[in-house]
Kinemage of the C-alpha trace (Angstrom):
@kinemage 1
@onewidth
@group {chain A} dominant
@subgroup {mainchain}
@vectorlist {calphas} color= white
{ca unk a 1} P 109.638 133.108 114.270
{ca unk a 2} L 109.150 137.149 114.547
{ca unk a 3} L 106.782 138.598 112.721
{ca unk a 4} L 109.509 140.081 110.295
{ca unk a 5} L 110.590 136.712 109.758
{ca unk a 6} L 107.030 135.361 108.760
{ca unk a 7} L 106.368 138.108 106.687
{ca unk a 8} L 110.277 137.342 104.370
{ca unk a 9} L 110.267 133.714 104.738
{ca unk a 10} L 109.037 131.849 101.168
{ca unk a 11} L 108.471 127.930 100.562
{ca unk a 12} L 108.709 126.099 98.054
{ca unk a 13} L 105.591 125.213 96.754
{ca unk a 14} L 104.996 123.046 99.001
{ca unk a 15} L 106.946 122.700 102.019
{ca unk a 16} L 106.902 118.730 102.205
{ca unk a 17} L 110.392 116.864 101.446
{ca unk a 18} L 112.027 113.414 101.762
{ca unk a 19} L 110.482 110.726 103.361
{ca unk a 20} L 108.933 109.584 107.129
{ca unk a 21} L 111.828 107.443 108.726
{ca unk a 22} L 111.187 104.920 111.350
{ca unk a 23} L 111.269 106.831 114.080
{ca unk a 24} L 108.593 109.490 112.802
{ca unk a 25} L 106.192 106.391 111.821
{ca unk a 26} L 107.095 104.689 115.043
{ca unk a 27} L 106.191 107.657 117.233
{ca unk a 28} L 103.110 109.255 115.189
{ca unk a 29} L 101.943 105.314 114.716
{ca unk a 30} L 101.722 105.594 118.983
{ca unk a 31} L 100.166 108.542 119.201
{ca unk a 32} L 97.424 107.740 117.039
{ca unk a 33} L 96.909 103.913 118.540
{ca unk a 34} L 96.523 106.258 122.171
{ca unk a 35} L 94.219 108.484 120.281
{ca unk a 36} L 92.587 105.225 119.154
{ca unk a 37} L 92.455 104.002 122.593
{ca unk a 38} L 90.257 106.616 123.572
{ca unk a 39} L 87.985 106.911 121.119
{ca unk a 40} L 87.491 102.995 121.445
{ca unk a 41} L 86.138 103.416 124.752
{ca unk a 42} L 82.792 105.127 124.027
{ca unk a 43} L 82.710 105.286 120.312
{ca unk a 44} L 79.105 103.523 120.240
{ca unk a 45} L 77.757 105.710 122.695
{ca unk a 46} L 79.039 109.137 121.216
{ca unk a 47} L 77.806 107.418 117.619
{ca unk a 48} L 74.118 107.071 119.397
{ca unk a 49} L 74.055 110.595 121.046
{ca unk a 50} L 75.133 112.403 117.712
{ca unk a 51} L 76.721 115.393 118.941
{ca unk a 52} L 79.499 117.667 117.658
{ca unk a 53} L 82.719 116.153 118.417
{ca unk a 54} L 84.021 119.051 120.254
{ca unk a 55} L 85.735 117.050 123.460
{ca unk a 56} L 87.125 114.805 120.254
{ca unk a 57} L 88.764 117.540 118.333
{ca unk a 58} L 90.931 118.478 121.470
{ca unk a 59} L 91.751 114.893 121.958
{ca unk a 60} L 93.672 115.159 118.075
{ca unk a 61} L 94.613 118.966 119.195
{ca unk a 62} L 95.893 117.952 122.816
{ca unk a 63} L 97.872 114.665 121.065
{ca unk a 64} L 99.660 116.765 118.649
{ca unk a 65} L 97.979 115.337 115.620
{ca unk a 66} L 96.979 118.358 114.243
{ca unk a 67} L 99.973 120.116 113.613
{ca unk a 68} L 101.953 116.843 112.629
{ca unk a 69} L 102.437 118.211 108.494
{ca unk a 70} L 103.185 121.679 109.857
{ca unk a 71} L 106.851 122.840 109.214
{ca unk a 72} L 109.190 122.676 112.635
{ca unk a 73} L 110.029 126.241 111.125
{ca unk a 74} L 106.483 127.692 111.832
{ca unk a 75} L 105.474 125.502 115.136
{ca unk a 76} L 104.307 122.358 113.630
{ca unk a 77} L 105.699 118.423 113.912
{ca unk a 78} L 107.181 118.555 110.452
{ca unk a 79} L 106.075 115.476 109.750
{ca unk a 80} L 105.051 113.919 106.346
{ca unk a 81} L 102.275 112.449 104.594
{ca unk a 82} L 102.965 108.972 104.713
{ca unk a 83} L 102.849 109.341 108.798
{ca unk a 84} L 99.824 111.117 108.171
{ca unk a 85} L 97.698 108.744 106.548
{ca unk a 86} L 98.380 106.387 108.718
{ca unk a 87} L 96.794 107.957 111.718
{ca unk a 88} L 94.335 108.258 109.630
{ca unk a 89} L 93.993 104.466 109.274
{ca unk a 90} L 94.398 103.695 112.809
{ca unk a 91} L 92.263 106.507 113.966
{ca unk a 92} L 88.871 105.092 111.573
{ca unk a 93} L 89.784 101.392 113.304
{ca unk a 94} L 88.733 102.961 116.278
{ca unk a 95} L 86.255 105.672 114.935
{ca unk a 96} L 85.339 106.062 111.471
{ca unk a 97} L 84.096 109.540 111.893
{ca unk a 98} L 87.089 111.658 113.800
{ca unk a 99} L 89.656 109.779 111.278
{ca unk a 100} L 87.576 111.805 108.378
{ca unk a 101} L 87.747 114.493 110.587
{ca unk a 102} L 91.397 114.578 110.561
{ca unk a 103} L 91.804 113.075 107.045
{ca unk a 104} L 89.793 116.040 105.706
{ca unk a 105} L 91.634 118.645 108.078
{ca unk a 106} L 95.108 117.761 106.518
{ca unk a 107} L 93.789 117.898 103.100
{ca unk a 108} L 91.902 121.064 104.266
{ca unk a 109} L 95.375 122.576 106.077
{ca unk a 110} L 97.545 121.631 103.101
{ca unk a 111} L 95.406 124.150 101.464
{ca unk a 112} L 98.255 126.604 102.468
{ca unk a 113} L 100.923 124.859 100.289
{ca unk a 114} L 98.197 123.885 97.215
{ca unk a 115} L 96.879 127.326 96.634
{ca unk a 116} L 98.988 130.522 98.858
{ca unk a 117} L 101.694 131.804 96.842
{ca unk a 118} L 105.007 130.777 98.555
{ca unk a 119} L 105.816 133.920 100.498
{ca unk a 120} L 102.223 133.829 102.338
{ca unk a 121} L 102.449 130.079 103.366
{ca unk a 122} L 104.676 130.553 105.999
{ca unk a 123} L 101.975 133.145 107.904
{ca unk a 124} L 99.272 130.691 107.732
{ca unk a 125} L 101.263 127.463 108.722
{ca unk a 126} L 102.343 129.605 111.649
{ca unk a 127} L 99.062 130.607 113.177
{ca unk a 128} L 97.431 127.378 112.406
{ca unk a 129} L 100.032 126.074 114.730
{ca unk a 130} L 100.103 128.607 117.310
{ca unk a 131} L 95.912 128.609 117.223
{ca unk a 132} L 96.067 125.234 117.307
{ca unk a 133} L 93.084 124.895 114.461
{ca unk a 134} L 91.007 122.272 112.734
{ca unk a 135} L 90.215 123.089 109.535
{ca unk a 136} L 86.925 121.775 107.876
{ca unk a 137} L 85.971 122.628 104.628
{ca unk a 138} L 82.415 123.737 102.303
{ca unk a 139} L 83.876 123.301 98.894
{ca unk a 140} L 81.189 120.359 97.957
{ca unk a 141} L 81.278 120.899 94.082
{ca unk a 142} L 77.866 118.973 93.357
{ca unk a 143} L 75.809 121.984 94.946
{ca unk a 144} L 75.435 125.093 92.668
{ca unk a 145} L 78.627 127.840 92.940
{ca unk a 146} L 78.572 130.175 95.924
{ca unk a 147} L 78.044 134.035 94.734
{ca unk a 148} L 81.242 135.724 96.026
{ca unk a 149} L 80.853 139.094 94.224
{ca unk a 150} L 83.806 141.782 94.530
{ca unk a 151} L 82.461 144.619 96.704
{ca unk a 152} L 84.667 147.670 98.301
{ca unk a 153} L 88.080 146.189 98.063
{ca unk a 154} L 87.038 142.598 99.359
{ca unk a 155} L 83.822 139.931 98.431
{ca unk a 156} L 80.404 139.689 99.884
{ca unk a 157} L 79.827 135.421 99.743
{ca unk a 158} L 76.225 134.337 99.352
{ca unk a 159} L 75.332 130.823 99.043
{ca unk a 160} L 74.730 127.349 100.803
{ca unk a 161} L 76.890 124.397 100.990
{ca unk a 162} L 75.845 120.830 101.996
{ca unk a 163} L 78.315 118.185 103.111
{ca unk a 164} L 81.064 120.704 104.639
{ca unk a 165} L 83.195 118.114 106.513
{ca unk a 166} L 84.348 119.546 110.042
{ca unk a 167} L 82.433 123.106 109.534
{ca unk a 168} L 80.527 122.676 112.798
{ca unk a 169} L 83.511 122.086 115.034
{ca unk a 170} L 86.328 123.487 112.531
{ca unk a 171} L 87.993 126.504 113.789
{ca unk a 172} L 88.705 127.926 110.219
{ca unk a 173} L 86.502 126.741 107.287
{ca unk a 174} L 88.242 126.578 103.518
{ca unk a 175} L 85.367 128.492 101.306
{ca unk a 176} L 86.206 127.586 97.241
{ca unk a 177} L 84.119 129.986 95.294
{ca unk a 178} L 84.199 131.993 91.736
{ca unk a 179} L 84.406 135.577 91.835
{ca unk a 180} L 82.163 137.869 89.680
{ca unk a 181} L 83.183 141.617 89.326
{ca unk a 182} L 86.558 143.490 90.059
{ca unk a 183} L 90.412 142.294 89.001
{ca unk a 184} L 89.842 138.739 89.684
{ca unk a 185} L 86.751 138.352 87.418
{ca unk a 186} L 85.786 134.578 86.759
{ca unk a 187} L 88.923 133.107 88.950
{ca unk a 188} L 88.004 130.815 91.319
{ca unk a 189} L 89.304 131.498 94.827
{ca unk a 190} L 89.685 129.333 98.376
{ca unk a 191} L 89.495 131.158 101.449
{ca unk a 192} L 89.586 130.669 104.904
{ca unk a 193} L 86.757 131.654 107.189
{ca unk a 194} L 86.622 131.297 111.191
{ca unk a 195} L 83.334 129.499 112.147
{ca unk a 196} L 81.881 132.657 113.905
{ca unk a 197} L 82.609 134.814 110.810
{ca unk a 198} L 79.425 136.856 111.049
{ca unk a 199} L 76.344 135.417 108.493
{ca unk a 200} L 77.851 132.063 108.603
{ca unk a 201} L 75.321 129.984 109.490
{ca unk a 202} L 75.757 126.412 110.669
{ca unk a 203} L 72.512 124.609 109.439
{ca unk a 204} L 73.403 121.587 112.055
{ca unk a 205} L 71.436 119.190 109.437
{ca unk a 206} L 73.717 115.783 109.202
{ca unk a 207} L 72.071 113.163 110.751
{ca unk a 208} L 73.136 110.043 108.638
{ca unk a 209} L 73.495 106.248 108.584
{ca unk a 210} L 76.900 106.368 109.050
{ca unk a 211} L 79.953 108.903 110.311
{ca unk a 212} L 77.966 110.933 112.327
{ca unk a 213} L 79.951 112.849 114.237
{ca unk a 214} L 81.736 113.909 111.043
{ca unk a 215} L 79.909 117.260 111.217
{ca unk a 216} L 79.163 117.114 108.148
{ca unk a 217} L 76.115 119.349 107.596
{ca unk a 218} L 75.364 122.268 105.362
{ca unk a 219} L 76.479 126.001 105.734
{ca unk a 220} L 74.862 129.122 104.694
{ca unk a 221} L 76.473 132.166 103.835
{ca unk a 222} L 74.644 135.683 103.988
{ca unk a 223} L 76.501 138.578 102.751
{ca unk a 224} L 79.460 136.759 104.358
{ca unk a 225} L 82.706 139.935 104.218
{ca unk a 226} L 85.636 137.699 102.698
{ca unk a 227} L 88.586 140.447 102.858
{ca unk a 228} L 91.842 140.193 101.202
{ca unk a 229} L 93.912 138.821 103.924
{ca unk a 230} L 91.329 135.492 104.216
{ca unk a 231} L 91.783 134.417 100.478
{ca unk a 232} L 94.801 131.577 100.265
{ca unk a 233} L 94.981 131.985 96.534
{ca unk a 234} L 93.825 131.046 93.275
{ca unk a 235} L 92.604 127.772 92.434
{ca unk a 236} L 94.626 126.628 89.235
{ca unk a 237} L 95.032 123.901 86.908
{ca unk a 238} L 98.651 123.613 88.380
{ca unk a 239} L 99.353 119.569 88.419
{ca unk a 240} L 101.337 120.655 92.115
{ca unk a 241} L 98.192 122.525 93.094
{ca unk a 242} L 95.774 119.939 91.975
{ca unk a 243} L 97.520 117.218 93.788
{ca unk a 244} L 95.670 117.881 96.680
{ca unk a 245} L 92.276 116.148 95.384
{ca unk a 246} L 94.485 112.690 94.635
{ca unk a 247} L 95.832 113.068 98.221
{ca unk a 248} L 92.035 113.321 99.755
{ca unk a 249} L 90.785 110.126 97.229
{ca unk a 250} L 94.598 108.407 99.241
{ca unk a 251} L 93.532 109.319 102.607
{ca unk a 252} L 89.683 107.688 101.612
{ca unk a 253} L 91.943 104.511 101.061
{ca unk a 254} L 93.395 104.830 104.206
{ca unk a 255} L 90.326 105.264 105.978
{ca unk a 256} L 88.426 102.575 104.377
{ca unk a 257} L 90.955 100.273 105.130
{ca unk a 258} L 91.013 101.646 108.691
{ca unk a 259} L 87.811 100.930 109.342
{ca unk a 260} L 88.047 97.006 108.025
{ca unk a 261} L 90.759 96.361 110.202
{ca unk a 262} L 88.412 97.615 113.004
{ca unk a 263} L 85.752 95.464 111.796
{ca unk a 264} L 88.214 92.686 112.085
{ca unk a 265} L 89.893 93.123 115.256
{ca unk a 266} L 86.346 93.743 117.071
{ca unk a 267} L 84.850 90.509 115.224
{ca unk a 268} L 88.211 88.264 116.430
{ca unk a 269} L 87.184 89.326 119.928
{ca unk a 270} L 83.733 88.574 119.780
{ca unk a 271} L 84.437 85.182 117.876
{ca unk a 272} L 87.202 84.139 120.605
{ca unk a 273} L 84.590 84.603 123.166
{ca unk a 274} L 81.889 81.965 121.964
{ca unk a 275} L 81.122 79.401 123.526
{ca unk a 276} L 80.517 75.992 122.029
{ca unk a 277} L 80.417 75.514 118.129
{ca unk a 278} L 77.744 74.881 115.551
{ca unk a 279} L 76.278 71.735 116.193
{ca unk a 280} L 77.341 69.622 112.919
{ca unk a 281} L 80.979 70.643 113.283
{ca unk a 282} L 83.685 68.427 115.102
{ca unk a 283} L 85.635 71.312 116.558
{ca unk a 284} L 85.146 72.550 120.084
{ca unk a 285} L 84.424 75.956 119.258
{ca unk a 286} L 83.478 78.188 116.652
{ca unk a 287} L 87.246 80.094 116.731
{ca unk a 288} L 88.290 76.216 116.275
{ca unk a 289} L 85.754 75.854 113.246
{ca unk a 290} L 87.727 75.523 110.000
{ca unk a 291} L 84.932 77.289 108.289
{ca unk a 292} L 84.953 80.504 110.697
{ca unk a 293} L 89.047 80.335 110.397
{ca unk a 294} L 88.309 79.885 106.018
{ca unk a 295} L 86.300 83.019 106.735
{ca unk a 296} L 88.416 84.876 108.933
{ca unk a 297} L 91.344 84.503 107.199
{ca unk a 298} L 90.109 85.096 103.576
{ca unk a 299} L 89.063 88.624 105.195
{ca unk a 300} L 92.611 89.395 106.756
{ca unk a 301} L 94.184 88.382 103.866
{ca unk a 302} L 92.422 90.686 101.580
{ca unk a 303} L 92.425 93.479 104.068
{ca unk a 304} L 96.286 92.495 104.231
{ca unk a 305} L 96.487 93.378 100.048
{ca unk a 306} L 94.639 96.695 100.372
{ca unk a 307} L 97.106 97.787 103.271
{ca unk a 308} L 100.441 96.246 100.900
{ca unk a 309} L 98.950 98.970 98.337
{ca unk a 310} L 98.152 101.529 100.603
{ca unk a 311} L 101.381 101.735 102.356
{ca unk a 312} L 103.378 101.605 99.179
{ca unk a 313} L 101.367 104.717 98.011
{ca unk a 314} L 101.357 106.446 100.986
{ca unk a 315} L 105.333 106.734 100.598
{ca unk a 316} L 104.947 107.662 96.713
{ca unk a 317} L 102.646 110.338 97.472
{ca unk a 318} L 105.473 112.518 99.303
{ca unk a 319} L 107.696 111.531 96.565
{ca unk a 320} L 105.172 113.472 94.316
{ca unk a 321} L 104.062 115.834 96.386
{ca unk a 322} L 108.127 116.534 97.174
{ca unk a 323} L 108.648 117.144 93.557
{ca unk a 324} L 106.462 120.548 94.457
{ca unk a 325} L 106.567 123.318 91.069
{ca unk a 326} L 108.373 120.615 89.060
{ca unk a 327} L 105.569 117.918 89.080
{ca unk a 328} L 103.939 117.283 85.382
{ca unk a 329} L 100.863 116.461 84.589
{ca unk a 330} L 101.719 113.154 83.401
{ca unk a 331} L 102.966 112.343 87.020
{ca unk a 332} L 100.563 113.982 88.725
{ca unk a 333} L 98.253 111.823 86.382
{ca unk a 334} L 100.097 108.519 86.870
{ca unk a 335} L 99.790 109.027 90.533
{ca unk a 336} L 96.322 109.698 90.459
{ca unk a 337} L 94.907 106.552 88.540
{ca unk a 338} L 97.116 104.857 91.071
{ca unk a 339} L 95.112 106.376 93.778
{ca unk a 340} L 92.471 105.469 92.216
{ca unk a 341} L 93.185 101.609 92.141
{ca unk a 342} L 93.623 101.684 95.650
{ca unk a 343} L 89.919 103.528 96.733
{ca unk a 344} L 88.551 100.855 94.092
{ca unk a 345} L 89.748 97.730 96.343
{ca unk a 346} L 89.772 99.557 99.687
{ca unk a 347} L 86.302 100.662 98.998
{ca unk a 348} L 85.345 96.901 98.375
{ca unk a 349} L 87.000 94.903 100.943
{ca unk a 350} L 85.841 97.518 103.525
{ca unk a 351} L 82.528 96.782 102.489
{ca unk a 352} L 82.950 93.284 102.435
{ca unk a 353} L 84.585 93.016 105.878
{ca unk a 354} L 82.590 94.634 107.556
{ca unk a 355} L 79.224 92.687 106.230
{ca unk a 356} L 80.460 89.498 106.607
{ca unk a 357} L 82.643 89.744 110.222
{ca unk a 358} L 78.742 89.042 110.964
{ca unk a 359} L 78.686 85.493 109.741
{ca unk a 360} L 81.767 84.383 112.344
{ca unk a 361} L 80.043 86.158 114.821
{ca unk a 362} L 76.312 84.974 115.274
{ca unk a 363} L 73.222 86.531 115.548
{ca unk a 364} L 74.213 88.407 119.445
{ca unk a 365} L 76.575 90.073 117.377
{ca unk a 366} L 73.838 92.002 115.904
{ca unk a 367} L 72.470 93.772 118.904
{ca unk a 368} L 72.291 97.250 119.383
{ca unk a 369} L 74.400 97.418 122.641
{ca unk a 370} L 77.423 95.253 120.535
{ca unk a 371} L 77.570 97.790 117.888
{ca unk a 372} L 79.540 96.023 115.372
{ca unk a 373} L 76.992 97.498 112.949
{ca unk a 374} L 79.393 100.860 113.051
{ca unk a 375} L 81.688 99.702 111.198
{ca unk a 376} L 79.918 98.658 108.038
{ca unk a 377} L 77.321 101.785 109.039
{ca unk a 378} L 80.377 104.519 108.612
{ca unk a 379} L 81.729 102.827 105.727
{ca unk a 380} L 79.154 102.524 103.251
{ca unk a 381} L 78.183 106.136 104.374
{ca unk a 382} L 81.429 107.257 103.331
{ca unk a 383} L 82.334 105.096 100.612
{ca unk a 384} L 78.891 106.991 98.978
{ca unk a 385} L 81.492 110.173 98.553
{ca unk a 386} L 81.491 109.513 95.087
{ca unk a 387} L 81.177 106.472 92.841
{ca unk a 388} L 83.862 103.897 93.115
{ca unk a 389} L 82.135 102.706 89.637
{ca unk a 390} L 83.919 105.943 87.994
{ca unk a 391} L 86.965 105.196 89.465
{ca unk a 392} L 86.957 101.871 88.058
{ca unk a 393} L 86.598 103.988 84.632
{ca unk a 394} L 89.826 105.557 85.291
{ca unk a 395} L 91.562 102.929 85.831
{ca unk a 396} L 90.795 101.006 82.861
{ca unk a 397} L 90.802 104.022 80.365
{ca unk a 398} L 94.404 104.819 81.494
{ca unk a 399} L 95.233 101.362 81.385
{ca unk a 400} L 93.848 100.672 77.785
{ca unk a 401} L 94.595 104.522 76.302
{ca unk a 402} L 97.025 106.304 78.975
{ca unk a 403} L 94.440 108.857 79.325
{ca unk a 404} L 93.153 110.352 82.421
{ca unk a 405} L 89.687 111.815 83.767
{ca unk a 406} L 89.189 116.033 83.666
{ca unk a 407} L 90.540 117.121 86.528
{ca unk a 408} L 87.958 117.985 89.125
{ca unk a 409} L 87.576 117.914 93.146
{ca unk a 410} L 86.653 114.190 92.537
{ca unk a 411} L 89.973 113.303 90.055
């Protein structure tokens, strides 16, 4: 589009309509299992060697990935979310830490549609595109507010953010942060910040159990210069606009769920390729062993339920999310306690997976060099984000009252 174009053309509030048919899901399902592929490969070693995932981030860029829930009109795939989340699930089976890379980058890039006012969307969609970025975020709510203070017809940001997903390797990072002084007094704006901005510092401090090449590490800001043009918008109470934290919790589902079936497929490999069987047992192997195949196939089977619920909700969500200015908070609300059911199981049988694929496996499984340990390592990292036990709350005091939890970057 021209430049005249950009600046004229307005979107709803969000720009996301109708529903994936089968051959969007078909084709962005084969993208990501060749993305998968790849990662596959050397995931282990890149895990041990714990460096940003630069060479990573161009394999999602190069595959198209990134641009998937752009509109066609401004460069992107015009995909939808349901397509989305499931790269992200077939991504984490592969690599736990680039699928929250890209799980946090569409939550971070819908940004656009959540917060800019319709007319701007279109400009911001475009360049993504055209730049081809990866957006991380340093919104991390349990760390005390950054200072942005109204100086001079823009904000000077001050402040330090741990656990900003992607901020190491993102091109753009989404800043939330209150404002003090000038007409927007008290308002709470997100912004968007190229990694170089000048007195953005990248502390380069995440070195955890799990998803380590999430970069994931904390961010300092020094008289950071936020000008007009880098703020998206105001972040409201608008149920549309507040959508986007239930669509993060659906893509943790996703990713969780990801992750078992990676668990899974790696421990039926390593269980079809043992020799023998346990010497009280009858059967001529272990894979033979009714007790490994009671074990294996109570796993798949509850792995199986978390991906029935998953890919039902996936679907819903652009249902809500299509519903754009006219959603209610009673939707938006119903949606998210359904969310919310799903990270409650997926969080479980992820764990649960990928600690026991060890006891069909045998004690070689737990060597260094097999690294089946990743899965379960990544996550119960991950799953830490915040507690399940609260979302077990939500659950059952919707269920018993048909009330639901303040609405927060966590709700």
């Amino acid at each position: 589009m021209s430049a005249t174009q950009l600046e004229t053309a307005a979107l709803p509030r969000t720009p996301w309509t109708g529903h994936a048919g089968p051959d969007e899901l078909e084709h962005w399902t084969s993208v990501a299992g060749a993305v998968a592929d790849a990662l596959a490969v050397d995931a282990l070693a890149r895990d041990i060697a714990n460096q940003d995932p630069f060479t990573e981030v161009d394999l999602l860029r190069e595959s198209g990935l990134l641009n998937l829930l752009v509109p066609v009109e401004f460069g992107g795939a015009g995909g939808h979310w349901e397509s989305a989340f499931a790269a992200v699930r077939i991504i984490a089976g592969a690599d736990g830490s680039i699928a929250q890379l890209l799980a946090y980058h569409y939550a971070n890039q819908s940004s656009i549609a959540f917060y800019a006012a319709p007319a701007d969307q279109g400009q911001w969609f475009a360049r993504s595109a055209s730049e081809g970025w990866l957006w991380g975020d340093s919104v991390n709510p349990v760390d005390p507010d950054l200072s942005l203070v109204a100086v001079d017809g823009g904000y000077r940001l001050n402040g330090l953010k741990r656990f900003s997903t992607g901020s190491s390797v993102g091109d753009v990072i989404v800043v939330n942060a209150a404002v003090t002084g000038g007409e927007n007094d008290g308002k709470v704006l997100a912004f968007v910040l190229e990694r170089g901005r000048e007195g953005l510092e990248l502390l380069g401090d995440w070195d955890q159990l799990g998803q380590r090449l999430s970069a994931s590490g904390s961010v300092r800001y020094r008289d950071v210069a936020v000008a007009p043009e880098d703020v998206l918008g105001e972040v409201t109470p608008e149920p549309i606009a507040t959508l986007l934290t239930p669509g993060l919790q659906l893509a943790f589902g996703n990713f969780y769920l990801g992750i078992a079936e990676g668990a899974l497929a790696a421990g039926r490999k390593i269980l079809l390729g043992r020799k023998n069987s346990w010497f009280l047992s009858a059967a001529d192997t272990y894979a033979q062993d009714p007790v490994f195949q009671r074990t294996v196939g109570e796993l798949k089977a509850r792995a199986a339920a978390v991906a029935a619920l998953a890919e039902k909700l996936n679907r819903r969500f652009d249902t809500e999310v299509g519903r754009a200015g006219a959603l209610d908070a009673g939707q938006r609300g119903d949606v998210a306690v359904a969310i919310a059911e799903l990270k409650v199981v997926a969080t479980e049988v992820a764990l649960e997976v990928a600690n026991r694929i060890f006891e069909v496996t045998g004690s070689s499984s737990t060597g260094n060099h097999v690294g089946l340990d990743l899965f379960w390592r990544n996550v119960r990292t991950h799953s830490l984000h915040d507690p399940v036990d609260y979302k077990k709350i939500e659950v059952g005091t919707y269920f018993l009252h048909g009330t639901t939890a303040p609405l927060s970057l966590y709700t």
